[in-house]
Structure formats: structure tokens, C-alpha cells
N, C-alpha and C positions, 0 to 999 in steps of 0.2 A: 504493500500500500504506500500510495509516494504519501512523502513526507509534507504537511500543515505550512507552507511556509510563513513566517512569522512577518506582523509590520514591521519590525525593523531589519531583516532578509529581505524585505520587497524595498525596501529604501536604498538598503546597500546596492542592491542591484541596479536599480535605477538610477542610481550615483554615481556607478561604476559605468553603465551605458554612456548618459552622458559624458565623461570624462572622455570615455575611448572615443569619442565623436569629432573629440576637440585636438586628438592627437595627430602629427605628420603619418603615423602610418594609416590611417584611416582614410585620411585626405588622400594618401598614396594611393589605396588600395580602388576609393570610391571612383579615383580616377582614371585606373586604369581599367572600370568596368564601363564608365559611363565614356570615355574618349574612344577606348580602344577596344569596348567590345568585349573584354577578357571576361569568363567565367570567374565566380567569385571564389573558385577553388584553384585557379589558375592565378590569379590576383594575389592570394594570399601565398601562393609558392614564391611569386618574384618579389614579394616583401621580403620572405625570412630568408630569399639570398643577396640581397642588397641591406637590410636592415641594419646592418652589426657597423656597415658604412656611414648609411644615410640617416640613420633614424632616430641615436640615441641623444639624450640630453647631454651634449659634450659641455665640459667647463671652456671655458673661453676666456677665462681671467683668475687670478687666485678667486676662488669662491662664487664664482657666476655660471650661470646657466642661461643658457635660451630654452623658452618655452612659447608654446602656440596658447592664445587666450582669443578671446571674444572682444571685438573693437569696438570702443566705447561710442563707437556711433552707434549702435543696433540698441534698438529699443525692445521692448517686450512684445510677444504675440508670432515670433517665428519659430520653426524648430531649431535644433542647432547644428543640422545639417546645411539649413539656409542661410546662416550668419555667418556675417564676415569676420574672418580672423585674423587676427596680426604674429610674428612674432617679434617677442622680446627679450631684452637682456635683464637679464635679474639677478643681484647681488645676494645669492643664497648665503653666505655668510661670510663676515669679517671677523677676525683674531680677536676685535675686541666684543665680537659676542658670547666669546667663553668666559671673559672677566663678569659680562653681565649674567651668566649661569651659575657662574662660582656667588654672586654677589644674591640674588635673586631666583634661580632656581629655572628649570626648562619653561616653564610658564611666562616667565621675561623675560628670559631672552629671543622666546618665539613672539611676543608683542612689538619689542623694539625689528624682528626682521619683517612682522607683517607690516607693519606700518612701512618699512622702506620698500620692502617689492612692489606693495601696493600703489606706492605711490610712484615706484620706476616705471612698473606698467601703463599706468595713466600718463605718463609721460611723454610715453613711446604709442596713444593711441588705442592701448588696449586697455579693459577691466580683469582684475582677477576676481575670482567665487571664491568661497571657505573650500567647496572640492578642489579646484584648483589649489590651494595653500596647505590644504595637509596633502593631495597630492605630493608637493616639492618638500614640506617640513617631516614628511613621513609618519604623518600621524593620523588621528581619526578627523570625520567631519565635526563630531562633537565636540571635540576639542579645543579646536577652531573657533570653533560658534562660543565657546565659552570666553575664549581667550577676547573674542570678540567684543561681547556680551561687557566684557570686564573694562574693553576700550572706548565704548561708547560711550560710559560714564564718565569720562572725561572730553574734556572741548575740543579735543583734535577733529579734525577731518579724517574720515574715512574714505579713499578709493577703493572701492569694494561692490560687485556687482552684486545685486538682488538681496541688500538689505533693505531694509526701511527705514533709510536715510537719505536727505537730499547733500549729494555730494558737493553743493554749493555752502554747505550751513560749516558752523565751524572756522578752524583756522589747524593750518598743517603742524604735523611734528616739529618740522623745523621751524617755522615762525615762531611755535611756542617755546620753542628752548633760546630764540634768541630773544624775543620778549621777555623773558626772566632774567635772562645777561643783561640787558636796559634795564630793570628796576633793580640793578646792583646786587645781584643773586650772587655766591660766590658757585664754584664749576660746583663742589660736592655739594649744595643744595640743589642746583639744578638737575644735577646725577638721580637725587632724590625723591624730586619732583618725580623726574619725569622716566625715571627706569632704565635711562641713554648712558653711555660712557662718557669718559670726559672724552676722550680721544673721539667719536660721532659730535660732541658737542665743539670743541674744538675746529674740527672741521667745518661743520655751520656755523659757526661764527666765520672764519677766516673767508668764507664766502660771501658772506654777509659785509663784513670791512671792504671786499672787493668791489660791491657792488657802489657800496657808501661813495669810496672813494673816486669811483667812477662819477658817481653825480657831484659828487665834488668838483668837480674837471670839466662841466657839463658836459659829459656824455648822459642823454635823458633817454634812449632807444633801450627799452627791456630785450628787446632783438640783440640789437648789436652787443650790449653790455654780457649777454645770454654766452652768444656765441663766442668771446673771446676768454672767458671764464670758463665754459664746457657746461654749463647749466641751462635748465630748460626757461624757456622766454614768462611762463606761467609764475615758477621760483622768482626768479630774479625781478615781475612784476608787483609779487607780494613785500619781496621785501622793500622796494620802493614804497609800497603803499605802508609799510613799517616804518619805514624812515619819517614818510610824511606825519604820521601818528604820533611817533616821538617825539616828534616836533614841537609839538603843544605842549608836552610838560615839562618842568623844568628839572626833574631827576633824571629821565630819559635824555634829554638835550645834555644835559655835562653828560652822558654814559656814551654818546656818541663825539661827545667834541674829545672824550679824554680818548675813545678811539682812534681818529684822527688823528691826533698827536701822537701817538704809537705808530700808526702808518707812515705820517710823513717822516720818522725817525729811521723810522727800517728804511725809505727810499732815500736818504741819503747817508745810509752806511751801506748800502747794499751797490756794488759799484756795475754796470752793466751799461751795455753799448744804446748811446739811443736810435731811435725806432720812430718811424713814422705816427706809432701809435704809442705814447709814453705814457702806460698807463701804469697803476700802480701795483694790476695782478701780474704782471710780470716779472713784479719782483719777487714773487710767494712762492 
């Protein structure tokens, strides 16, 4: 007597379908039936002899992967055979996520990577699902959904497809770790706050001085400013719109002029040939 399948066996399943949907050998396969005509049993032999090639999640950088997700253009009501897919680069893990494991346990450190791939992804055009995230973090969907669950109680922005949140509301991880740098946080409250290393927090900061010191210089293009940093035009618009906000107050305003003064320090001990474009991330 076949066996009662249980609702959470029909979930997994279903979970597991869609996923495989979303993958390059599926794409492979569906196309080599619909272009070329191939049987689906024929289809599925030229996958597993090209696959070891063509198909796996290769790293591509210390700790990055590409993966196939669903482009944040697609709205709801298609299947996901019919949706357009992107791929992207994602920062499966940096060195210093093990500092935040040792400090906080698998639970933060898998928050501090969702919050960044999520946010790579959207970057690059695409959404990621909680299937997708324990897909790549190698865990359940429930887990996920928790770790989730655990982030939305806080003000960050979530890129994240098919929750019930508008991806507009909020303000990103990074904005918020350098809003805490402006009201004079020192790194290890921020650490605190917000679950980040100092070394991820460090790093958005040094971005953030780059962007400053760019409008400092009137360069006012989040484009242009975007593209010679390596950050996305979206990033580098918020934090403008950061700067602008600082503005107004007067703890915020010395937290950026006493940055400035740190920058233009570094730009003239730091000796380097000039350049059409003498800006000040070139010194960093």
C-alpha cells in the first residue's frame, strides 16, 4: 500500500520542483527538447555528459558562486518555467563570517550572508526566494524563513522575493551600519547592533568616504561616482541621499567633516601619479 504522503513531503516536493526549474540544467535540458526536438530521455543523456563541465556552481572568486534566480522584473501570476532568469555573482562567504559564527553562532552568520547575496542579487537584476538561500547556505527552507522572520524585525531592507514586504520600505544593511558610524557609534557597538564585523563594517564605511569625497569635488553622477568605485549606481545613490540627511544635524555634520579631514590626510601622504580623474578612491 503506497505510503500517506504527509503536508510537509508535499511541500518539500514542491520546493524541490520548483528549484530544479530554476536551474542551468533544466534550462539545458528544456532546450534541447523544445529547439532540437531531442527526447526527454535523450536530453537528459547529453546533460550528464557535458554537466561535470557546464553545469556546476563553480566559485569564481574566494567565496562566490554564480547562481540562476528569477529577474526582479517578473511579477507574480507566471509559472517559473515562463520567467525570466538572470545569473548572478554571489558572495557565498567571506573569512570574516567565521568571526561572526564564533561570535554569534550559524544563525548570524547566515543573516549577515543573507542580507548580502540578497542584496548582490538585486543588484545584478535578479530576486532571491528563502528556497533559493538554503538552496546555497545548505540548509532547510524553514530555517531560512526563520532567520528571516528574525530580520524583519529590524529596519533593514529586505531583497527577497515572495515575502510580504515592499522592497521599497526600509533602509539597506549598509546604510544602516553607516548611519550608526554618523551618530558616533564606536565599530564594537555597531558590531553589536547590527551582527556585521568590523572588517564588512569597515569596508562600508571606506565606501561611503569615497562616495562623500567624490561630492566633495563635485562629482554629483551616482552613475559615474558608481562606476569608478565598483559599486552599484542604486548604493552609491543612497548614500548620497545619506549625506544629504546628515546634513541637517549637527552630530552627523562634524561625523562627516571629521571624515573629510581623515581623507584629505590620506590624499596627501599617499603619493600617486595624477590622472585625469583625481579622485580620492584612488587612493584607497
Amino acid at each position: 500500500m503506497e505510503k500517506k504522503k504527509t503536508r510537509r513531503s508535499i511541500h518539500r516536493e514542491a520546493e524541490y520542483n520548483r528549484l530544479k526549474k530554476k536551474t542551468e540544467e533544466h534550462e539545458f535540458v528544456d532546450r534541447l527538447e523544445r529547439e532540437f526536438e531531442f527526447s526527454p530521455r535523450v536530453s537528459r543523456g547529453v546533460l550528464e555528459v557535458v554537466e561535470e563541465m557546464f553545469f556546476e556552481n563553480r566559485e569564481i572568486g574566494s567565496g562566490q558562486i554564480e547562481y540562476t534566480c528569477v529577474s526582479s522584473e517578473e511579477g507574480a501570476g507566471k509559472t517559473m518555467e515562463e520567467m525570466k532568469k538572470v545569473r548572478v555573482k554571489l558572495t557565498r562567504e567571506l573569512t570574516s563570517d567565521r568571526d561572526i559564527q564564533v561570535r554569534d553562532g550559524d544563525s548570524g552568520m547566515r543573516k549577515v550572508q543573507i542580507l548580502r547575496m540578497t542584496e548582490e542579487a538585486y543588484d545584478q537584476s535578479g530576486l532571491l526566494t528563502q528556497e533559493d538561500l538554503g538552496r546555497i547556505l545548505g540548509v532547510s527552507s524553514r530555517t531560512v524563513r526563520r532567520d528571516i522572520e528574525e530580520l524583519m524585525e529590524k529596519k533593514v531592507r529586505l531583497y527577497l522575493r515572495g515575502i510580504q514586504r515592499d522592497i521599497g520600505k526600509g533602509i539597506s544593511h549598509k546604510i544602516w551600519i553607516v548611519g550608526l558610524y554618523l551618530e558616533w557609534k564606536t565599530y564594537s557597538e555597531i558590531e553589536r547592533i547590527t551582527g556585521h564585523s568590523v572588517g564588512a563594517i569597515k569596508t562600508y564605511l571606506n565606501d561611503f568616504s569615497c562616495v562623500l569625497m567624490a561630492e566633495d569635488r563635485g562629482i554629483k553622477s551616482a552613475k559615474e561616482i558608481g562606476y569608478y568605485i565598483g559599486r552599484s549606481e542604486r548604493l552609491v545613490s543612497e548614500y548620497i541621499e545619506l549625506i544629504r540627511e546628515a546634513g541637517k544635524k549637527e552630530p552627523q555634520r562634524r561625523r562627516i567633516e571629521s571624515i573629510k579631514h581623515q581623507m584629505r590626510h590620506l590624499e596627501r601622504k599617499s603619493p600617486i601619479k595624477k590622472r585625469d580623474f583625481g579622485m580620492v578612491w584612488r587612493l584607497l
